[in-house]
Backbone bond lengths (Angstrom), bond angles and torsions (degrees), N, CA, C in turn:
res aa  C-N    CA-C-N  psi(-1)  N-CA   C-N-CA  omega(-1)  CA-C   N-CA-C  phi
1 X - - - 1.450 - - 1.520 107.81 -
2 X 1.566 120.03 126.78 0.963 114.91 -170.83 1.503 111.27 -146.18
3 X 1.465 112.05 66.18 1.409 147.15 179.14 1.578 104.97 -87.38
4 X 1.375 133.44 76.61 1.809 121.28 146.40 1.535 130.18 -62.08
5 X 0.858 101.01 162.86 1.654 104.53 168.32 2.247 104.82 -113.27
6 X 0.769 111.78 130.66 1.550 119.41 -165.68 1.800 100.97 -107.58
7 X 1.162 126.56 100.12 1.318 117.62 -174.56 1.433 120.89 -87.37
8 X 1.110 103.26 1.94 1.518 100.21 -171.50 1.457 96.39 -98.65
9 X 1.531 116.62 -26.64 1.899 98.59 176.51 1.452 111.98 -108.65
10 X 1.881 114.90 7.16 0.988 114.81 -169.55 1.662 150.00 65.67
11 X 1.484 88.40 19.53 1.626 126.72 -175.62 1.413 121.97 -126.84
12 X 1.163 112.35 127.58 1.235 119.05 158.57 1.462 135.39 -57.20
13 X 1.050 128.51 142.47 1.553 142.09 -144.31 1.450 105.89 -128.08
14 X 1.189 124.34 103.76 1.885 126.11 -162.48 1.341 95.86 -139.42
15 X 1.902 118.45 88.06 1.116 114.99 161.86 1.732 127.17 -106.82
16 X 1.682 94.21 96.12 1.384 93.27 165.51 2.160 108.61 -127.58
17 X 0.836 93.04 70.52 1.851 90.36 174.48 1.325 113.08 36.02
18 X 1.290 140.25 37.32 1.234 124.24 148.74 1.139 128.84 -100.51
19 X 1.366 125.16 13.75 1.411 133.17 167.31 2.262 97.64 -70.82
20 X 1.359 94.30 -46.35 1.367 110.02 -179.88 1.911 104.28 -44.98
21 X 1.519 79.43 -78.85 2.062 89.57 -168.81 1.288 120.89 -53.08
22 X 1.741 126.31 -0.72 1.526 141.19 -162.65 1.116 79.77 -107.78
23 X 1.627 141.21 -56.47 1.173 126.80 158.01 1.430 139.95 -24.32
24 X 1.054 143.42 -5.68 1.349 124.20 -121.14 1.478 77.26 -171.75
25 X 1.357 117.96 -69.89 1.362 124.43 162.48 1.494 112.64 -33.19
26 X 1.299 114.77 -84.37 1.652 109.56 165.34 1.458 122.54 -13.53
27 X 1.160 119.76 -68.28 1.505 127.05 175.47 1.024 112.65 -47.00
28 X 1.304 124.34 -63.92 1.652 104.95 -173.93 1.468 116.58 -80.84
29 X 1.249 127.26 8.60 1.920 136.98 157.32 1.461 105.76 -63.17
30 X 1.445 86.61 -56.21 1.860 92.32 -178.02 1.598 102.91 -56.89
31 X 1.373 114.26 -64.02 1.796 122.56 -167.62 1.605 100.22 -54.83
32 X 1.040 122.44 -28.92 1.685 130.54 176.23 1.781 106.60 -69.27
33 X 1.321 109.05 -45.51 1.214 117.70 -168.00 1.588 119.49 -63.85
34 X 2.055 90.23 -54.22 1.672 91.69 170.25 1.381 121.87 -83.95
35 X 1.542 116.11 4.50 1.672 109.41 176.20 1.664 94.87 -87.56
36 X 1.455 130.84 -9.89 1.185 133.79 -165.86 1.250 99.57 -75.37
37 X 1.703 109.49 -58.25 1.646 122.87 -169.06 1.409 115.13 -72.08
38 X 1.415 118.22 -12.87 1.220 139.05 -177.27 1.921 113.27 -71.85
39 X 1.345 82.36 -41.23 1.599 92.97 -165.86 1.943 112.22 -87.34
40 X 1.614 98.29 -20.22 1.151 113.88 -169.82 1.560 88.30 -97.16
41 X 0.988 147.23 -7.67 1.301 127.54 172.82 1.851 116.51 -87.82
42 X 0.939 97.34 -25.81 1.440 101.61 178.70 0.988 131.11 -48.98
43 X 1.228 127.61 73.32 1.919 147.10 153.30 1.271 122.78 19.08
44 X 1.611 97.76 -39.76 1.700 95.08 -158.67 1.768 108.28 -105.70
45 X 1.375 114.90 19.55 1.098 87.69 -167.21 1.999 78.71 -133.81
46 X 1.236 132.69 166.21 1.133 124.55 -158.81 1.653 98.03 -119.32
47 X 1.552 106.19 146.26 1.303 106.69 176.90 0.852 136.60 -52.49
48 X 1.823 120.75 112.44 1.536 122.30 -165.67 1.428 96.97 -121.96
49 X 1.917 100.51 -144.34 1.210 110.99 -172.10 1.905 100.05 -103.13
50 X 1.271 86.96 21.79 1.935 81.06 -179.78 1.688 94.50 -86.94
51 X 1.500 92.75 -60.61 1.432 128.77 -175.58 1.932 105.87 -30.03
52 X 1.417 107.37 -28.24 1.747 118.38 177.97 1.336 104.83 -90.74
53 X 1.461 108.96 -49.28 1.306 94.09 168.94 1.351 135.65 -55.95
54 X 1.421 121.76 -14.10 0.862 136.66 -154.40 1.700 107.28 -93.59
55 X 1.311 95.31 -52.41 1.798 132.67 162.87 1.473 112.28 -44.61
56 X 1.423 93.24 -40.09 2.028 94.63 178.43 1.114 110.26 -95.06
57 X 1.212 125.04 -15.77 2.118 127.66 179.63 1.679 80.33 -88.62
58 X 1.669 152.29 -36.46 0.946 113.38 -146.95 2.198 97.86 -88.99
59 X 1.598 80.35 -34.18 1.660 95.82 177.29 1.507 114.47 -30.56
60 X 1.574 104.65 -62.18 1.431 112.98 175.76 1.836 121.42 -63.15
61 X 1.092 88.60 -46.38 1.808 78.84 167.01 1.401 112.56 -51.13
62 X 1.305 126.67 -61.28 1.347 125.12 -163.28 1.686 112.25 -57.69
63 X 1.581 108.56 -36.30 1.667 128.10 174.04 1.797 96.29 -61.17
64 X 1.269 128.77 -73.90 1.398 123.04 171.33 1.918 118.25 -57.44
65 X 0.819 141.79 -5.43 1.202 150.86 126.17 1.693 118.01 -17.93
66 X 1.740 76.52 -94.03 1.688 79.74 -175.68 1.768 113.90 -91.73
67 X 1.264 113.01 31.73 1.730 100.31 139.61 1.379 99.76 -108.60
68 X 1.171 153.24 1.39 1.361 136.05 171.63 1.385 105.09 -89.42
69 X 1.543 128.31 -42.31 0.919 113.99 175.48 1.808 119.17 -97.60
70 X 1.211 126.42 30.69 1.448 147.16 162.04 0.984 148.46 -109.02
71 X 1.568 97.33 -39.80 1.409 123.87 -164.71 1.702 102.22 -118.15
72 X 1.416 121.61 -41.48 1.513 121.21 -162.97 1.366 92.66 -117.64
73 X 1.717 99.79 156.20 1.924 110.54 177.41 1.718 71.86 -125.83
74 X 1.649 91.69 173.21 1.346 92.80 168.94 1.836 83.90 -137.26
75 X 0.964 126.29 30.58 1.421 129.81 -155.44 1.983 107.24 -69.39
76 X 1.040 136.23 156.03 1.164 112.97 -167.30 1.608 96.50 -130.70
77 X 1.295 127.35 19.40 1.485 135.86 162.63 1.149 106.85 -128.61
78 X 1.585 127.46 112.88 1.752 111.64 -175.36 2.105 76.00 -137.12
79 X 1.400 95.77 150.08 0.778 137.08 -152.37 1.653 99.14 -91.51
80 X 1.776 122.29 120.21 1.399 102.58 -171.84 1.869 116.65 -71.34
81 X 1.397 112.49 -19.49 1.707 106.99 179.77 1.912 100.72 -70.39
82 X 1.249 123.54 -5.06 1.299 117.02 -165.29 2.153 101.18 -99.86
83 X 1.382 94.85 -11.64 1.559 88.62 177.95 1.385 104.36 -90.44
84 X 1.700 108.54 153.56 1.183 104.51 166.53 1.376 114.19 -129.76
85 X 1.570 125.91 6.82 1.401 143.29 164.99 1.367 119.61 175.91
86 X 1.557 120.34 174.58 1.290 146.09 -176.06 1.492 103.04 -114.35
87 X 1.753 117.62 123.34 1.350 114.31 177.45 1.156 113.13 -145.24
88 X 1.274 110.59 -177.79 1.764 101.42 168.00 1.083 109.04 -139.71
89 X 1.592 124.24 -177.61 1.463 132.47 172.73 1.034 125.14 -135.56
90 X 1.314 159.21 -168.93 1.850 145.73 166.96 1.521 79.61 -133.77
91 X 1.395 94.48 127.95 1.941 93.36 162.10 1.869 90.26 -120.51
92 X 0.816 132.45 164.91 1.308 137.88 168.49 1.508 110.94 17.64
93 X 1.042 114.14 74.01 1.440 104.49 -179.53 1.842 123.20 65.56
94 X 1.394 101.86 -6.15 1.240 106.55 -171.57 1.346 118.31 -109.84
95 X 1.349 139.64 129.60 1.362 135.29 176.07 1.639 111.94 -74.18
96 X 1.528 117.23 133.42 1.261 107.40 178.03 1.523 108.56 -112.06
97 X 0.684 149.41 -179.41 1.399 136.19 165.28 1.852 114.46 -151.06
98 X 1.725 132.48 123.77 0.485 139.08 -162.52 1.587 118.73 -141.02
99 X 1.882 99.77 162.49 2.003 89.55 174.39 1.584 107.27 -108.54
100 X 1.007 111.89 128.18 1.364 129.47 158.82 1.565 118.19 -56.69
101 X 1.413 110.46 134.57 1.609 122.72 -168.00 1.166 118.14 -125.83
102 X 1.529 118.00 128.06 1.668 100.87 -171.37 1.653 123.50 -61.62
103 X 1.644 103.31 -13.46 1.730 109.69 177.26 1.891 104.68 -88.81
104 X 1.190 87.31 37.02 1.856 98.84 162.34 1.863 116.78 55.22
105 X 1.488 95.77 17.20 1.572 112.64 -176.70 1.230 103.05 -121.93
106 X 1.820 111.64 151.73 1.476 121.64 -160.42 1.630 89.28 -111.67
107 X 1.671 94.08 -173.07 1.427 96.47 -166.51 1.655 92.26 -159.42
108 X 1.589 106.89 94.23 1.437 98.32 -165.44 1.723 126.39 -77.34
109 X 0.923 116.51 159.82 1.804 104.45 -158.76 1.618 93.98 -110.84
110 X 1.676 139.42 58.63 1.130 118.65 -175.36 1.318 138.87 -53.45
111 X 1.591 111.10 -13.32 1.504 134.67 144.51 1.207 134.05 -22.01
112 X 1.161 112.27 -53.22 1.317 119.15 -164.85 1.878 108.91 -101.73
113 X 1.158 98.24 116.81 1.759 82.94 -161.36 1.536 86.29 -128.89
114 X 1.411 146.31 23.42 1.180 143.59 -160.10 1.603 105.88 -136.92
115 X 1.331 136.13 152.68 1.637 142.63 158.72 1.975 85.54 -57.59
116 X 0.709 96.20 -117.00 2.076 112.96 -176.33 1.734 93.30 -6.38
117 X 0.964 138.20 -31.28 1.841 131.58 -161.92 1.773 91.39 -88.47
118 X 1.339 106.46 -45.96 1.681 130.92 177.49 1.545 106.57 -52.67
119 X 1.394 125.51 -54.41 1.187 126.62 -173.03 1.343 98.51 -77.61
120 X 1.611 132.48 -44.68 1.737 115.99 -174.85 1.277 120.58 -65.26
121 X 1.717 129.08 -33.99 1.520 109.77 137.48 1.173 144.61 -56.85
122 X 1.413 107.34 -20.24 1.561 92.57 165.66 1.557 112.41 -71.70
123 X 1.224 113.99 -40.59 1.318 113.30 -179.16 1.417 123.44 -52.61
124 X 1.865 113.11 -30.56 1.418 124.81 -169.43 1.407 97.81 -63.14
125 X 1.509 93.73 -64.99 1.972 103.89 179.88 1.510 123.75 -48.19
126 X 1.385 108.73 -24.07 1.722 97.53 171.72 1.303 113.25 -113.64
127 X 1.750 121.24 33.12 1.276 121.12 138.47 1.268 116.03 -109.10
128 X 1.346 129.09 20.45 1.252 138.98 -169.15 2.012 93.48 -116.04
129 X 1.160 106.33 -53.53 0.985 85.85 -168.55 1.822 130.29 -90.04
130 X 1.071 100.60 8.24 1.594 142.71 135.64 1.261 108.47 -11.98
């Protein structure tokens, strides 16, 4: 876990590569998106069952799209007046744990994969914001 607190800009410091993989991710949504619109435009061939398939890979890109670019930062300097809590989620059996942002975007903590790792950020953040 490799969560600082940075006092001189007043932000926390969360380096685990997901500024990277949100990257990367993005790209191939987009490259998914226009091979989607690409394939569905094509004139010459008449609406089948490719043409849905095609419609449902583009659907989902655009759905993974805009929660990555809406919903998730992957930003790795966030700013302490910009948090507004520490939470978690269960996805499949799995606890996720994340920071909440007052511009209605999360900030996922893939770090922290433990109860005790969970409580020392919480603890960091409410002596920070202190």
């Amino acid at each position: 876990m490799d969560i600082k607190y940075n006092q001189t800009t007043a932000s926390i410091e969360i380096k685990d590569g997901l500024k990277n993989h949100f990257f990367i991710v993005k790209l191939l949504l987009i490259i998914t998106f226009i091979n989607a619109v690409l394939n569905l435009s094509n004139a010459q061939v008449a609406f089948g069952f490719m043409k849905l398939i095609w419609l449902f890979i583009g659907m989902v890109a655009v759905f993974g799209l805009r929660n990555y670019f809406l919903k998730k930062t992957g930003t790795d300097k966030i700013p302490i007046n910009q948090i507004v809590g520490i939470k978690e989620r269960v996805s499949f059996s799995k606890k996720i744990y994340f920071i909440q942002l007052k511009n209605g975007k999360t900030r996922d903590l893939l770090e922290v994969k433990s109860e005790s790792q969970f409580k020392e950020v919480k603890k960091l953040l409410a002596e920070i914001k202190l």
